[in-house]
Structure formats: structure tokens, C-alpha cells
C-alpha positions, -999 to +999 in steps of 0.1 A: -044-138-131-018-117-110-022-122-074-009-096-046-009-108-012-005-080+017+008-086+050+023-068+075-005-053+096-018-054+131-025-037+160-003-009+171-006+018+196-006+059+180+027+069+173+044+038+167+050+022+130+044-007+111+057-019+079+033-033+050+046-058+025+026-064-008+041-097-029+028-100-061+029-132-087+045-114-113+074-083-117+060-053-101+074-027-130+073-050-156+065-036-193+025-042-191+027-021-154+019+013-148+021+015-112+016+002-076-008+018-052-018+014-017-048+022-008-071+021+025-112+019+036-121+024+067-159+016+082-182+040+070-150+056+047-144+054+006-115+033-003-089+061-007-057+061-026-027+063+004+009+061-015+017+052-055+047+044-063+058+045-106+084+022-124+104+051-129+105+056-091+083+088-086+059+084-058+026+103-047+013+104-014-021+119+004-021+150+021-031+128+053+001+105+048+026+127+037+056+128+058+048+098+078+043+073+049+073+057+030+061+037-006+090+015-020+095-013-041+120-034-045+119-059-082+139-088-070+115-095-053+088-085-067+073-066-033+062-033-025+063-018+012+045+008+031+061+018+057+041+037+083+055+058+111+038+084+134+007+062+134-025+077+140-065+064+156-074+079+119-047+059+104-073+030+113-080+008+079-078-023+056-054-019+035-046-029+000-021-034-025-031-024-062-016-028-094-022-009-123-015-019-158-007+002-190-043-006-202-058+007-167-067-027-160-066-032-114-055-061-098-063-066-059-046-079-031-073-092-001-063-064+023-046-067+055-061-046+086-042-019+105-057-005+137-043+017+152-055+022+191-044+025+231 
């Protein structure tokens, strides 16, 4: 089964950035993948789609990301990063790596926590 493994996260006060790495078991674009998603949930909050990133390299981001939020992947090494500036309390979550096949099939990564807070 394919196995994503976040890190990356921490504690960090508002306005500063962090960088999220997801490394996955297999290629992240390979022929049975459709895409690769972070998402975040946090307390009280739906899990909520943050950045997607597609093999051919178009990306989608939430209204409450955009701008500050860069998705990118790179296939050597079979990671994708988030890279979060401009942090925000709100930005406050567990984050998690997704991967999406053809077939619509999920795989999930255990989550890494981001809070962001003075």
C-alpha cells in the first residue's frame, strides 16, 4: 500500500513560514496518479482541501491560502512541499498529504501539526 509521510511542521509565530515535506513510497505522478493534495482539519473544523498540485504541473489553491501558499513537487524524489509564508492563528491545523489515483482511490499520510501562535 503506498505510504506518505509528512513532516515539516511546528510551532511558529504569525507571519513567519514553514515548509511541509510529504515523501511518498512510490512516484508521485506516476501513470496510475491523478494528483497530490494537501489538506488541513482544525479542532471543531472539516478537513479542507488547502493546495493540489497535477502531474502536468497545474495547481489549485483555497481562497484562504492563495498568495501565501506555494504547492510543488519535485519526482526524483518522490516529495511534495508546501511551503507556507505569511502564517496566520487561522492557519492553525493538522495537516496532510493526499494522493489521488486515476481510479479516485485516496491514500493518507498521518498528518503533521502546524500551530501557528505568539
Amino acid at each position: 500500500q503506498v505510504q506518505l509521510v509528512e513532516s515539516g511542521g511546528g510551532l511558529v509565530q504569525p507571519g513567519g513560514s514553514l515548509r511541509l515535506s510529504c515523501a511518498a513510497s512510490r512516484s508521485i505522478f506516476s501513470i496510475s496518479v491523478m494528483d497530490m493534495n494537501w489538506y488541513r482539519q482544525a479542532p471543531g473544523k472539516e478537513r479542507e482541501l488547502v493546495a493540489r498540485i497535477n502531474s502536468g504541473g497545474s495547481t489549485y489553491y483555497s481562497d484562504s491560502v492563495k498568495g501565501r501558499f506555494t504547492i510543488s513537487g519535485d519526482n526524483a524524489k518522490n516529495t511534495v512541499y508546501l511551503q507556507m509564508n505569511s502564517l496566520k492563528p487561522e492557519d492553525t491545523a493538522i495537516y496532510y498529504c493526499n494522493q489521488r489515483t486515476k481510479l479516485l482511490a485516496n491514500y493518507w499520510g498521518e498528518g503533521t501539526q502546524v500551530t501557528v501562535s505568539s
